[in-house]
BALOBA-1460 file (C-alpha; in Angstrom, 3 decimals):
// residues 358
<rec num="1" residu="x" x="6.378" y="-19.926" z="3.531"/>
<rec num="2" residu="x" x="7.551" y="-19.115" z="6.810"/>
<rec num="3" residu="x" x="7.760" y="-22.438" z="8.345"/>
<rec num="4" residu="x" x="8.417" y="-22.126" z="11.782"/>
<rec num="5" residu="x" x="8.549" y="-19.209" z="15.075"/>
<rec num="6" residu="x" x="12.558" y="-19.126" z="15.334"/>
<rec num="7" residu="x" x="12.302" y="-18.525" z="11.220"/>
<rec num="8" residu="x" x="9.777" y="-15.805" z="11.402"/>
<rec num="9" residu="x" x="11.136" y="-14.394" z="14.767"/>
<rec num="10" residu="x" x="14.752" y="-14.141" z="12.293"/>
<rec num="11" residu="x" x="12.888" y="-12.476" z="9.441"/>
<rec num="12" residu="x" x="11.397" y="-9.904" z="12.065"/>
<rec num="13" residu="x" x="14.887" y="-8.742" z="12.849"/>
<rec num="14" residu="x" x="15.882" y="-8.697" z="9.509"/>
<rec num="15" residu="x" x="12.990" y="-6.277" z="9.071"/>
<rec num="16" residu="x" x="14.054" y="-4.150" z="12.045"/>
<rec num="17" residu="x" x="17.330" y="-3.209" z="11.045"/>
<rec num="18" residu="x" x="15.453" y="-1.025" z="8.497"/>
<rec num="19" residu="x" x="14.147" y="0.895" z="11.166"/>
<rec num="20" residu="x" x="16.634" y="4.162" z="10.840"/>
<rec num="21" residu="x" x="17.000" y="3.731" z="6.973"/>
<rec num="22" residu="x" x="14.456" y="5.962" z="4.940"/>
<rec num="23" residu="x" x="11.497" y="4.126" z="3.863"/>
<rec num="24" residu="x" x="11.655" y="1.873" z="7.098"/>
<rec num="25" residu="x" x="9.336" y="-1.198" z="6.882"/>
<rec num="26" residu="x" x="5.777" y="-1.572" z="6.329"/>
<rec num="27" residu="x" x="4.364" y="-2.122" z="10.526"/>
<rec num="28" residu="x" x="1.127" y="-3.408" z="11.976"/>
<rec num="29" residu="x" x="-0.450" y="-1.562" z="14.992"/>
<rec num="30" residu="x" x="1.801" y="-2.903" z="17.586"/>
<rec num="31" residu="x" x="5.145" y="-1.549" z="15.442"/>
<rec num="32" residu="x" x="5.964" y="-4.450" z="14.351"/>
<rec num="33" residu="x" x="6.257" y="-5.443" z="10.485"/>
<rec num="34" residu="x" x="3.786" y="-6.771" z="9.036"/>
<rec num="35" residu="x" x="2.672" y="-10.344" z="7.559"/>
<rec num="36" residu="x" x="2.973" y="-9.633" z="3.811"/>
<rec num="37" residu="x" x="6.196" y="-7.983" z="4.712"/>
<rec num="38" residu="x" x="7.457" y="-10.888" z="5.905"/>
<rec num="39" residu="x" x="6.292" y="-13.325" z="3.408"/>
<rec num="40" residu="x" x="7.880" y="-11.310" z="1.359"/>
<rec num="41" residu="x" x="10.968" y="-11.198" z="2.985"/>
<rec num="42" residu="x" x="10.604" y="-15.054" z="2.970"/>
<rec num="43" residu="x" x="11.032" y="-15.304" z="-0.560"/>
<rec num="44" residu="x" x="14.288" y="-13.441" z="-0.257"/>
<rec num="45" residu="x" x="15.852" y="-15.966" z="2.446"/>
<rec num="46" residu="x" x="15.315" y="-19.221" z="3.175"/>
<rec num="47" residu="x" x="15.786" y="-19.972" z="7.029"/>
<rec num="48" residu="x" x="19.681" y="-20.515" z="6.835"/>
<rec num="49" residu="x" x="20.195" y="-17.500" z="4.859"/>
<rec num="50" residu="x" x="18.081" y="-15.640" z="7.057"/>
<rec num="51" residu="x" x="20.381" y="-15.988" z="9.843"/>
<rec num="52" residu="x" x="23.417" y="-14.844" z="7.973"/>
<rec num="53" residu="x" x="21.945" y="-11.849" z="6.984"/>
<rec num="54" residu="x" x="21.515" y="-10.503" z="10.490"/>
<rec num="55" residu="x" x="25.373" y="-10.041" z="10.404"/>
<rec num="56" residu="x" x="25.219" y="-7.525" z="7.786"/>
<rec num="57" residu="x" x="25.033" y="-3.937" z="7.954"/>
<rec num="58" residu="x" x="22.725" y="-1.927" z="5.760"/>
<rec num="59" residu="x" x="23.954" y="-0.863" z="2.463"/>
<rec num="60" residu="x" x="25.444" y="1.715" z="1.561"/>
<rec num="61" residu="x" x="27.553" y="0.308" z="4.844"/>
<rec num="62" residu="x" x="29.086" y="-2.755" z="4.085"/>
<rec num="63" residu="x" x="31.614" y="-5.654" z="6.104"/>
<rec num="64" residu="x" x="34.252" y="-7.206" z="3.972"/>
<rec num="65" residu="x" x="34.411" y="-10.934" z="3.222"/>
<rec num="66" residu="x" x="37.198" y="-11.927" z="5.714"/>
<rec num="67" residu="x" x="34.933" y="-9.969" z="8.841"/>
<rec num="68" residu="x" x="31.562" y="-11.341" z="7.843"/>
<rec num="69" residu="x" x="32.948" y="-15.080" z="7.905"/>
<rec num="70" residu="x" x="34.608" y="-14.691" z="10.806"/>
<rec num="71" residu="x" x="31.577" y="-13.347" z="12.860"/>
<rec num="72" residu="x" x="29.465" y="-15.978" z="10.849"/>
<rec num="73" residu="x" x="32.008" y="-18.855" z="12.370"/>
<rec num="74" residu="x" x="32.402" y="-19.861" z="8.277"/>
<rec num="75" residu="x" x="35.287" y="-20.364" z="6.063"/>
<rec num="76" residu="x" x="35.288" y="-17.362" z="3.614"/>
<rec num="77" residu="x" x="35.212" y="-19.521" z="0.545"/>
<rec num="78" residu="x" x="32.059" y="-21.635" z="1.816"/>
<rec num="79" residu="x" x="30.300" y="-18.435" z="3.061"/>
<rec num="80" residu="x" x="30.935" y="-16.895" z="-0.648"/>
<rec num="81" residu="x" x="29.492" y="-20.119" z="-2.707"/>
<rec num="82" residu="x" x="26.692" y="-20.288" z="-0.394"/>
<rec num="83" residu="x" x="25.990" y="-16.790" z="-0.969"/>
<rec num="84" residu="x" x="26.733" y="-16.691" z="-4.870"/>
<rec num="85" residu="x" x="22.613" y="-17.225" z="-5.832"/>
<rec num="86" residu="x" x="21.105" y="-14.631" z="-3.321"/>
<rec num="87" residu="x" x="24.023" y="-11.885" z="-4.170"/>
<rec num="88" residu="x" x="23.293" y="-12.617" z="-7.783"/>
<rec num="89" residu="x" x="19.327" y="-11.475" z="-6.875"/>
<rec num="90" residu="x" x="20.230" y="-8.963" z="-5.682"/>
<rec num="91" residu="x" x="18.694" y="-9.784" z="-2.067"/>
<rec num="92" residu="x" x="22.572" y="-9.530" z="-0.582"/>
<rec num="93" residu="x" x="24.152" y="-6.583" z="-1.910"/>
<rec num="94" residu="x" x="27.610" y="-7.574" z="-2.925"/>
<rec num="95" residu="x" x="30.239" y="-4.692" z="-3.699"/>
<rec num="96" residu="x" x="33.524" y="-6.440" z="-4.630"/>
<rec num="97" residu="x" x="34.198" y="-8.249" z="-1.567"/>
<rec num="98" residu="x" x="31.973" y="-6.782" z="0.988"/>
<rec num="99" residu="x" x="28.853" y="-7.492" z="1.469"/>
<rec num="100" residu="x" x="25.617" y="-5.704" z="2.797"/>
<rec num="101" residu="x" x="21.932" y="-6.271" z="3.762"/>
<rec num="102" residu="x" x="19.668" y="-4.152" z="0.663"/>
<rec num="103" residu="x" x="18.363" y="-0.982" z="1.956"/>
<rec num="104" residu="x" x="14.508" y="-0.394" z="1.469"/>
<rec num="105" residu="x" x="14.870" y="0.927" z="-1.813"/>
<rec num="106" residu="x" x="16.345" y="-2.342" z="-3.278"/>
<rec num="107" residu="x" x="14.138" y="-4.318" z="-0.626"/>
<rec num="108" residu="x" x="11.155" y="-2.906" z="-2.553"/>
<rec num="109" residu="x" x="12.415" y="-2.681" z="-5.955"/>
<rec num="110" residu="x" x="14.711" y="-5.540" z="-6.387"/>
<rec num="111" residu="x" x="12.640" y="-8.468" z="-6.894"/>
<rec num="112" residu="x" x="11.209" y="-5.909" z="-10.252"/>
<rec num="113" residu="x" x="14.694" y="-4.529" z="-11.496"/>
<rec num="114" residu="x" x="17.268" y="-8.141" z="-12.330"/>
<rec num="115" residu="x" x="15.634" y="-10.324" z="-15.059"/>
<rec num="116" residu="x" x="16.481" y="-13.337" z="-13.323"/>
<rec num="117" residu="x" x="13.892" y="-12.574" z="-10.727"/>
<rec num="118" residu="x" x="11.306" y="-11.647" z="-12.850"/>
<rec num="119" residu="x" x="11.597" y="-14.683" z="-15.101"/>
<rec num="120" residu="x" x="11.702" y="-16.478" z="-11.409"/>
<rec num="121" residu="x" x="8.933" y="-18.215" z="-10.353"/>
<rec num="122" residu="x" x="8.090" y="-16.191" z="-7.148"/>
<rec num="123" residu="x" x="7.900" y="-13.076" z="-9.785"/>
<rec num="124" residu="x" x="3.939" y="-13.001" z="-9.420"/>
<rec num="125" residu="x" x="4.215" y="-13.801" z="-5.473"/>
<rec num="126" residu="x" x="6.409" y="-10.951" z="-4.935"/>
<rec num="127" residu="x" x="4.229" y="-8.474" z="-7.090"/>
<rec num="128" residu="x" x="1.097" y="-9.170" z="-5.103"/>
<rec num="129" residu="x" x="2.564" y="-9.120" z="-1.674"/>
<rec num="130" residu="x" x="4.702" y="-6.262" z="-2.405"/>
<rec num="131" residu="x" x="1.256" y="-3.944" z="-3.694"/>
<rec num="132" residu="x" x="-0.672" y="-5.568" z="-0.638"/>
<rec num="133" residu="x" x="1.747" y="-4.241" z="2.048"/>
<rec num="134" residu="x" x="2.463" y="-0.914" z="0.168"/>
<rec num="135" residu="x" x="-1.314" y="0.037" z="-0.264"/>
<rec num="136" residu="x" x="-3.167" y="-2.498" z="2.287"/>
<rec num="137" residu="x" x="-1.088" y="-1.485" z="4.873"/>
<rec num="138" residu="x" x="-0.153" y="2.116" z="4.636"/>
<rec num="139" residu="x" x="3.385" y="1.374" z="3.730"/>
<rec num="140" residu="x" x="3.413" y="4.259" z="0.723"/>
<rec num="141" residu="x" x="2.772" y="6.712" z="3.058"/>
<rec num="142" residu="x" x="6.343" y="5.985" z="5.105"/>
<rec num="143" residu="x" x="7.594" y="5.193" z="1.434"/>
<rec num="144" residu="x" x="6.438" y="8.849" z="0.427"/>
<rec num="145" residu="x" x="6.845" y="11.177" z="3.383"/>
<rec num="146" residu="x" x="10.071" y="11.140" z="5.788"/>
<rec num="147" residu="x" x="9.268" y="11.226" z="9.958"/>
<rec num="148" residu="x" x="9.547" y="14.967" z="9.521"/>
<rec num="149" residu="x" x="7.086" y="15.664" z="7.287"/>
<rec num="150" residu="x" x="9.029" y="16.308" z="4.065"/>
<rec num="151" residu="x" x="8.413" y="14.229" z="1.012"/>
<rec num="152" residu="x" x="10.769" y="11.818" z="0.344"/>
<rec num="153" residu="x" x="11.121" y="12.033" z="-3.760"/>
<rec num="154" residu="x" x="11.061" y="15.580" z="-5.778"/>
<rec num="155" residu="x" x="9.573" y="16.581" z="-8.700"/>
<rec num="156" residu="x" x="12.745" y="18.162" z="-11.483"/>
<rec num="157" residu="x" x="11.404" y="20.443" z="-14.095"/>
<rec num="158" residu="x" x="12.531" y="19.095" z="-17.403"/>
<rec num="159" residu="x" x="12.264" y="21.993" z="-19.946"/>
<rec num="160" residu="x" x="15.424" y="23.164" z="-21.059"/>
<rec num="161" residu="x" x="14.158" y="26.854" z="-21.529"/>
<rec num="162" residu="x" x="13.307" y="28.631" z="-18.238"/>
<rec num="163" residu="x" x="12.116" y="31.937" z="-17.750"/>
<rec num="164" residu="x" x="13.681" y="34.833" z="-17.282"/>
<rec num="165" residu="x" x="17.580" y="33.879" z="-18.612"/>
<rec num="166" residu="x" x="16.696" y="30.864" z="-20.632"/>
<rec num="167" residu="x" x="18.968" y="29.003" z="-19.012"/>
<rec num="168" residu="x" x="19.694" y="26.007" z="-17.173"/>
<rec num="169" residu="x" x="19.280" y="26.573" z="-13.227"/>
<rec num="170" residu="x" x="20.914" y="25.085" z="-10.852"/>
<rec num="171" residu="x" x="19.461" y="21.850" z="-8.690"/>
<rec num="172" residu="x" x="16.611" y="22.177" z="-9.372"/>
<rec num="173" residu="x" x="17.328" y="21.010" z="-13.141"/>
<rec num="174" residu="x" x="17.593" y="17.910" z="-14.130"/>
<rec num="175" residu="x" x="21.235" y="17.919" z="-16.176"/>
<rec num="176" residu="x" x="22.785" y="19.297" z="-12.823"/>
<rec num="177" residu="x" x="21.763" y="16.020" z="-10.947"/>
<rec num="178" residu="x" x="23.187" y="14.383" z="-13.796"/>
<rec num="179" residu="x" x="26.790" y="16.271" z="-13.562"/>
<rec num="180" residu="x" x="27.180" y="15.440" z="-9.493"/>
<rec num="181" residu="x" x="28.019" y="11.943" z="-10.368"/>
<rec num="182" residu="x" x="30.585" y="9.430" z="-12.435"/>
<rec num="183" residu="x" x="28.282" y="6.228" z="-12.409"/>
<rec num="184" residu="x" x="25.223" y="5.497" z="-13.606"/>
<rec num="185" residu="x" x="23.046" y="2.178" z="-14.327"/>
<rec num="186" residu="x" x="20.145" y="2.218" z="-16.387"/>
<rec num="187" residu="x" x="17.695" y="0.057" z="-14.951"/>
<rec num="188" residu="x" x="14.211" y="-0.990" z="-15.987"/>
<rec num="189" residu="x" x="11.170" y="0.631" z="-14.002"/>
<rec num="190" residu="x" x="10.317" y="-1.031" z="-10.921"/>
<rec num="191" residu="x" x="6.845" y="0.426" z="-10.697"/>
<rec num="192" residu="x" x="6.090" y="-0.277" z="-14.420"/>
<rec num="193" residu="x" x="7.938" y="-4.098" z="-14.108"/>
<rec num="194" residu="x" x="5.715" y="-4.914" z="-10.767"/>
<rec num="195" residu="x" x="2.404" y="-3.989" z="-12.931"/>
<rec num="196" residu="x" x="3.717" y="-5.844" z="-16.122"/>
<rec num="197" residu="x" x="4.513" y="-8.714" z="-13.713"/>
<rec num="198" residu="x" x="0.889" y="-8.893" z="-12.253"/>
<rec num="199" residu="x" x="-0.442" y="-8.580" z="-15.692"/>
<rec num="200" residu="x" x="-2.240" y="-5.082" z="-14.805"/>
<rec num="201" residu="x" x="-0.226" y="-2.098" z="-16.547"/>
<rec num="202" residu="x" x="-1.911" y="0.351" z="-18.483"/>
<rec num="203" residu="x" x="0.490" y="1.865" z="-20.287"/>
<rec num="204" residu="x" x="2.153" y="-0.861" z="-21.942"/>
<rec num="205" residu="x" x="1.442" y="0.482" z="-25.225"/>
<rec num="206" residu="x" x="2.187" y="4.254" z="-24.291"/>
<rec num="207" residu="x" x="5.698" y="4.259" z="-22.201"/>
<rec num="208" residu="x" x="8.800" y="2.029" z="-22.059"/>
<rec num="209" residu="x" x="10.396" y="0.379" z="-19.050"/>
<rec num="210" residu="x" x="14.093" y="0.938" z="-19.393"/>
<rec num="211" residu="x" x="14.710" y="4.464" z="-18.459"/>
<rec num="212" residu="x" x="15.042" y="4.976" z="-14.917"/>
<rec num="213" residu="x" x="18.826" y="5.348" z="-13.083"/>
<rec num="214" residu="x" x="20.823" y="4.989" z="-10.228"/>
<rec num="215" residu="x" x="23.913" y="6.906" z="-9.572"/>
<rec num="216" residu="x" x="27.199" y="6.485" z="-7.547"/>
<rec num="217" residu="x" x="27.196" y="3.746" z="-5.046"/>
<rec num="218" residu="x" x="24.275" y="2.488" z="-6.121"/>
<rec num="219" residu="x" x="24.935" y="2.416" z="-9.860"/>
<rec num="220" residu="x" x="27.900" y="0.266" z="-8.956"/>
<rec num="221" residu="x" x="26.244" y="-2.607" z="-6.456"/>
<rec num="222" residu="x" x="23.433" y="-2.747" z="-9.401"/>
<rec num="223" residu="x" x="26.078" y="-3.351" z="-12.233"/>
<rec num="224" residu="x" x="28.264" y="-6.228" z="-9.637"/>
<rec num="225" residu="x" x="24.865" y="-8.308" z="-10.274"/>
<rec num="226" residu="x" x="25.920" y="-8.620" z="-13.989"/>
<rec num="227" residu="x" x="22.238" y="-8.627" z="-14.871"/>
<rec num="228" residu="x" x="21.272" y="-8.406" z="-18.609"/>
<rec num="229" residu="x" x="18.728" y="-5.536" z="-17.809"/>
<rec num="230" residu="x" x="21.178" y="-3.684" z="-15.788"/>
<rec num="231" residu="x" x="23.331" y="-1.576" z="-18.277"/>
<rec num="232" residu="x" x="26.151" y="0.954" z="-17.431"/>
<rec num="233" residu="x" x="25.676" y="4.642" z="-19.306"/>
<rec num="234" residu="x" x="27.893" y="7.585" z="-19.525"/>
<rec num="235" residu="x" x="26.835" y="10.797" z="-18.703"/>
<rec num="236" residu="x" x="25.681" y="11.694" z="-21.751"/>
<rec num="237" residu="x" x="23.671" y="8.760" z="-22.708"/>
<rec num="238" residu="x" x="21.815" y="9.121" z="-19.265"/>
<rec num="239" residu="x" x="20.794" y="13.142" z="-20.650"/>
<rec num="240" residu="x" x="19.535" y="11.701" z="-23.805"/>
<rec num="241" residu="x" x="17.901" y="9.102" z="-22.101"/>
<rec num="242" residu="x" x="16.232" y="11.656" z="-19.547"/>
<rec num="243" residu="x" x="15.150" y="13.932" z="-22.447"/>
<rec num="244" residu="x" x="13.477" y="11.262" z="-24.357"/>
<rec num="245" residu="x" x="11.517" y="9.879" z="-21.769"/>
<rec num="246" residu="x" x="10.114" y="13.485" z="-20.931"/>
<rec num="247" residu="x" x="9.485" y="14.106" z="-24.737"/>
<rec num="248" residu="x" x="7.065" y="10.847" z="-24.525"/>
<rec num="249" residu="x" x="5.518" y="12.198" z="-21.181"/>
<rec num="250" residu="x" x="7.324" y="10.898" z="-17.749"/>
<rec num="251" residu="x" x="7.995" y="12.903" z="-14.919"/>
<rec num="252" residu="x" x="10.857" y="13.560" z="-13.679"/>
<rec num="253" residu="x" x="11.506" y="12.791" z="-9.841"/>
<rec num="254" residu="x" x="14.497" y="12.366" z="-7.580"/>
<rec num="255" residu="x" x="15.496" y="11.656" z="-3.788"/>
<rec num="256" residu="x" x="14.142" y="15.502" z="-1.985"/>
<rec num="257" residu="x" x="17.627" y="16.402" z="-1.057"/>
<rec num="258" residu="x" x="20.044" y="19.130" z="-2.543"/>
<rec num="259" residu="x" x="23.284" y="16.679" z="-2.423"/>
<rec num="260" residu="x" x="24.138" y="13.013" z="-2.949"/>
<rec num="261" residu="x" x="20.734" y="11.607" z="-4.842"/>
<rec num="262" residu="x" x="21.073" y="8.247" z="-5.466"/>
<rec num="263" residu="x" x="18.178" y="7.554" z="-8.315"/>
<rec num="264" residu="x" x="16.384" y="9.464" z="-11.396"/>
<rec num="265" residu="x" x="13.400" y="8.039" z="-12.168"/>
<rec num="266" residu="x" x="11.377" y="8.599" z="-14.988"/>
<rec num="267" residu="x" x="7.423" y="8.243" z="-13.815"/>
<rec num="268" residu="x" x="4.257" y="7.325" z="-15.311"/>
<rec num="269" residu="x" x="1.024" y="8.355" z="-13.698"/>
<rec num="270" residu="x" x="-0.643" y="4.960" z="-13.708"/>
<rec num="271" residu="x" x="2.018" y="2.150" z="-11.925"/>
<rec num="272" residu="x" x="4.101" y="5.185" z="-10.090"/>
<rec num="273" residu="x" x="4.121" y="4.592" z="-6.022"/>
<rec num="274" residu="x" x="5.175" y="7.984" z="-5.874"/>
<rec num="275" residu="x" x="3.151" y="10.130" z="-8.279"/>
<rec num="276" residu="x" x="0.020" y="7.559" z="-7.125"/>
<rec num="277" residu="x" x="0.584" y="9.433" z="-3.613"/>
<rec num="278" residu="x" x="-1.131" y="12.793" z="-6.132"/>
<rec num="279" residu="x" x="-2.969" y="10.744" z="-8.124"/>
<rec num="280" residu="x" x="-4.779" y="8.396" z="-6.087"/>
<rec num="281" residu="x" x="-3.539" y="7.529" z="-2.886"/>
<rec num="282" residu="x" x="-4.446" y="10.525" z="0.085"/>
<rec num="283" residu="x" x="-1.264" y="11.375" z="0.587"/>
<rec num="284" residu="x" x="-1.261" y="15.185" z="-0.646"/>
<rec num="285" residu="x" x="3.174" y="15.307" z="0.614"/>
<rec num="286" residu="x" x="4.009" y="12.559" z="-1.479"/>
<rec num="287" residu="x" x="5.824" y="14.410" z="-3.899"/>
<rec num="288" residu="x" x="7.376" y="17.773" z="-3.439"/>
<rec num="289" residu="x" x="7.053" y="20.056" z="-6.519"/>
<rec num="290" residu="x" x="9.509" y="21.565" z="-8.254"/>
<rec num="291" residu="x" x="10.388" y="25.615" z="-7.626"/>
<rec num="292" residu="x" x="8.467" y="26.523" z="-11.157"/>
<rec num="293" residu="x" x="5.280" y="26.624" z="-12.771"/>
<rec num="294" residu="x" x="3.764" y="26.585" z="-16.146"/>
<rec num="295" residu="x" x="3.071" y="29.920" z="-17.876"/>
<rec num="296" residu="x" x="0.900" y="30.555" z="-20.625"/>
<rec num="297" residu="x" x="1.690" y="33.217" z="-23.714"/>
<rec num="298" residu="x" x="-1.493" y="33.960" z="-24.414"/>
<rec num="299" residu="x" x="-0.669" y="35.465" z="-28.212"/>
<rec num="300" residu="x" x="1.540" y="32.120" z="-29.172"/>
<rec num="301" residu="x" x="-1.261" y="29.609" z="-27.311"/>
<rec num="302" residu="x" x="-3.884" y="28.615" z="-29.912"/>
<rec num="303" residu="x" x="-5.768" y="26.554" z="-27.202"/>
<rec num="304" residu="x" x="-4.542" y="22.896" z="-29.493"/>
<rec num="305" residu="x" x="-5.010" y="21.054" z="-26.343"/>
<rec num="306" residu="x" x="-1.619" y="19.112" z="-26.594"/>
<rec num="307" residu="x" x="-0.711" y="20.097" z="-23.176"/>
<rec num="308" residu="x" x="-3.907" y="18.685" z="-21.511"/>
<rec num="309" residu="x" x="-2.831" y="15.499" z="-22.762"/>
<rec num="310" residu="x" x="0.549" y="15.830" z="-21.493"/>
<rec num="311" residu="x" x="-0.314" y="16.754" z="-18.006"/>
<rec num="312" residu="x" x="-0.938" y="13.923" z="-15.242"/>
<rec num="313" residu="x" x="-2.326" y="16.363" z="-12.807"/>
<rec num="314" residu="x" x="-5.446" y="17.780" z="-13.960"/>
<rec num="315" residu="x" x="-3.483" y="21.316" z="-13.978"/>
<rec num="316" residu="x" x="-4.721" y="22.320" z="-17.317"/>
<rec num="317" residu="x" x="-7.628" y="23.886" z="-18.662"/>
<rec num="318" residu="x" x="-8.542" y="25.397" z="-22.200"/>
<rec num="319" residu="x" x="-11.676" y="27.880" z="-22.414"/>
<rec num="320" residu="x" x="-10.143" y="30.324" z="-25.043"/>
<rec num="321" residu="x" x="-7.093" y="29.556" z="-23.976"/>
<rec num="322" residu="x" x="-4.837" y="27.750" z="-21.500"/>
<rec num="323" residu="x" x="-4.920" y="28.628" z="-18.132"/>
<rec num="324" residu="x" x="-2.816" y="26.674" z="-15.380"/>
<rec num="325" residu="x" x="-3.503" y="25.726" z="-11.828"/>
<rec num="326" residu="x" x="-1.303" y="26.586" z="-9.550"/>
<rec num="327" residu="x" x="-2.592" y="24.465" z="-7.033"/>
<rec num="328" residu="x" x="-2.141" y="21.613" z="-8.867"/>
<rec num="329" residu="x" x="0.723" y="22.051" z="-11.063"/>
<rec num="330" residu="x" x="3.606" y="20.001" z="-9.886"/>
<rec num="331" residu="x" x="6.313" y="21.777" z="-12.025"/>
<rec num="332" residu="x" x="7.235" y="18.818" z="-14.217"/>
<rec num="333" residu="x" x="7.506" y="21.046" z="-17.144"/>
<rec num="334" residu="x" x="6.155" y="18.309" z="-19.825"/>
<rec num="335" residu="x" x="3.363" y="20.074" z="-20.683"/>
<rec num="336" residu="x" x="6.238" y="23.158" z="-21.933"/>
<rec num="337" residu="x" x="8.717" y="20.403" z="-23.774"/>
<rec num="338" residu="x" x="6.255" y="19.789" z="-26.419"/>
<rec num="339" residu="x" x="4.039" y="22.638" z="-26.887"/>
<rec num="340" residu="x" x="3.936" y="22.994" z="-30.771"/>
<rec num="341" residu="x" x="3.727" y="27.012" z="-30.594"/>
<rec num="342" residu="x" x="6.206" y="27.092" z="-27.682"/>
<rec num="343" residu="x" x="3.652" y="28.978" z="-25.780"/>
<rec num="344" residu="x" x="4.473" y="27.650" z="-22.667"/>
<rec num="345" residu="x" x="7.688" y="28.315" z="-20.485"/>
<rec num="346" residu="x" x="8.803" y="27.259" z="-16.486"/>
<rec num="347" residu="x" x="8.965" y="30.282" z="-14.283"/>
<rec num="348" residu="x" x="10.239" y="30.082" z="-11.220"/>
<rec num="349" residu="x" x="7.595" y="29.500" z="-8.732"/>
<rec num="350" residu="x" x="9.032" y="29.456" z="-4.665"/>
<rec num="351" residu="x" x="6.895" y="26.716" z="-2.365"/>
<rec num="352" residu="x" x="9.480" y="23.909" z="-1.458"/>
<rec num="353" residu="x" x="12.560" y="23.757" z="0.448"/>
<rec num="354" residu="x" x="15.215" y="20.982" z="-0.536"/>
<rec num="355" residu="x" x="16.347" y="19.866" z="2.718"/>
<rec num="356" residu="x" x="19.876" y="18.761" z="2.480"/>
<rec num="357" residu="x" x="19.197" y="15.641" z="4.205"/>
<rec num="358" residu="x" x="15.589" y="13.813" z="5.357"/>
């Protein structure tokens, strides 16, 4: 609860300092953030903790230990123990010993990722403010799309066969995002974890929650927080891990840039911010699709219908056989992964640029 002005006037610059990172903040008409934004924020820092955290730069930037105490007028060793609970949220990104204010991303997703705060007992509180100022009040749409107009997140194509060469291509594969980096978490799904925690997901029979993952920097501030649910992968294991979730029907999406993604997350059409922006939120830029597209062989297709059931964008139709929107095909490439008469391949389809930054 946000108890008093000076409290909620602290909370509102806590909220500003987002203002250059991607994703921002959720804001009212006036550009300011709004209420459930900073209720939520509440729950992340009590009034004393809220004014230590305007010291602190946004991750990935970070102060050391020695500089944050001294602007903070603290001994290091008190500023540390006072800090130990919130850095062990998550709600203080701690790298070693510097320390950081969470970017959106972990703002957002946080609270849904450490099982100490979902066995908390603000778990609930979080999950309904967090879907009230994402959908209530617009916030997916800042979430999805970047000030220029580009989607924030990418769709990767995730069949290993790909017209003409049968090979892997570059970028716009999913292995090659893999191979830019060292470190790697495996975390649990924050979409499908918020929907689990409010008692509302619909695929809790059909899709597991521990197979999305954060690379580099990112990887490494998760794994500090010595959470059980957090777990450390080699490259390898994050492949296998990739490939399995798109044999049991998640999409594949990443950060829409062609260097230094930070997450790979594997996407289920019903508790998905991102794919919801396609599915049923009007955002038609949510998601920019992948550079290929289904195609049919019509002698191998037997019209079995498999790859209807696969698809989460109502690309697919069977008359005698299947035929494939191109409108509406993203270029996820799990309709192609399981096809029992392999009659479906990726070709390489031109409609989105990859910025190199956004």
């Amino acid at each position: 609860m946000i108890e008093s002005e000076e409290y909620k006037e602290d909370l509102i610059k806590i909220a500003k300092k987002l203002e250059r990172s991607p994703q921002s903040y959720p804001k009212d008409e006036n550009e300011e953030p709004t209420e459930p934004y900073l209720e939520y924020l509440s729950l992340m820092y009590d009034p004393k903790i809220a004014k230590l955290v305007q010291y602190l730069p946004v991750f990935p930037k970070t102060i050391s230990i020695v500089k944050f105490a001294k602007i903070a007028g603290m001994d290091k060793e008190k500023l540390m123990n006072m800090l130990k609970d919130i850095t062990e949220r998550g709600f203080i990104i701690k790298l070693g010993r510097s320390y950081a204010q969470p970017m959106p991303l972990f703002v957002y997703d946080i609270p849904f990722i450490l099982k100490k705060n979902i066995e908390h007992k603000d778990a609930k509180k979080f999950a309904e403010l967090s879907r009230k100022f994402f959908v209530e009040d617009h916030y997916y749409k800042t979430w999805q799309t970047s000030r220029k107009g580009e989607p924030r997140f990418r769709v990767l194509t995730v069949s290993e066969e790909i017209e003409p060469e049968k090979e892997i291509v570059p970028i716009e594969e999913v292995y090659k995002i893999i191979d830019q980096w060292d470190d790697f978490a495996v975390i649990p799904c924050p979409c499908r974890q918020r929907s689990e925690v409010e008692g509302i997901r619909k695929c809790k029979d059909k899709y597991p929650i521990h197979n999305c993952t954060l690379f580099g920097p990112y990887a490494k501030a998760v794994l500090e927080m010595e959470d059980p649910d957090i777990k450390s992968a080699t490259r390898e294991e994050i492949k296998k891990l990739t490939m399995e979730a798109s044999e049991i029907g998640l999409v594949h999406c990443t950060d829409n840039r062609a260097e230094n993604t930070t997450i790979l997350c594997a996407c289920c059409e019903c508790c998905c911010g991102m794919i919801g922006g396609l599915t049923r939120l009007d955002n038609p830029r949510a998601l920019a699709r992948a550079n290929f597209i289904s195609k049919v062989d019509k002698e191998l297709c037997v019209a079995c219908g498999t790859c209807i059931e696969r698809c989460k964008f109502n690309a697919i139709v069977i008359n005698d056989k299947t035929e494939i929107d191109p409108d509406k095909c993203v270029g996820c490439g799990l309709c192609a992964v399981t096809c029992p008469e392999k009659a479906l391949t990726m070709v390489r389809f031109e409609r989105e640029n990859i910025p190199r930054a956004i």
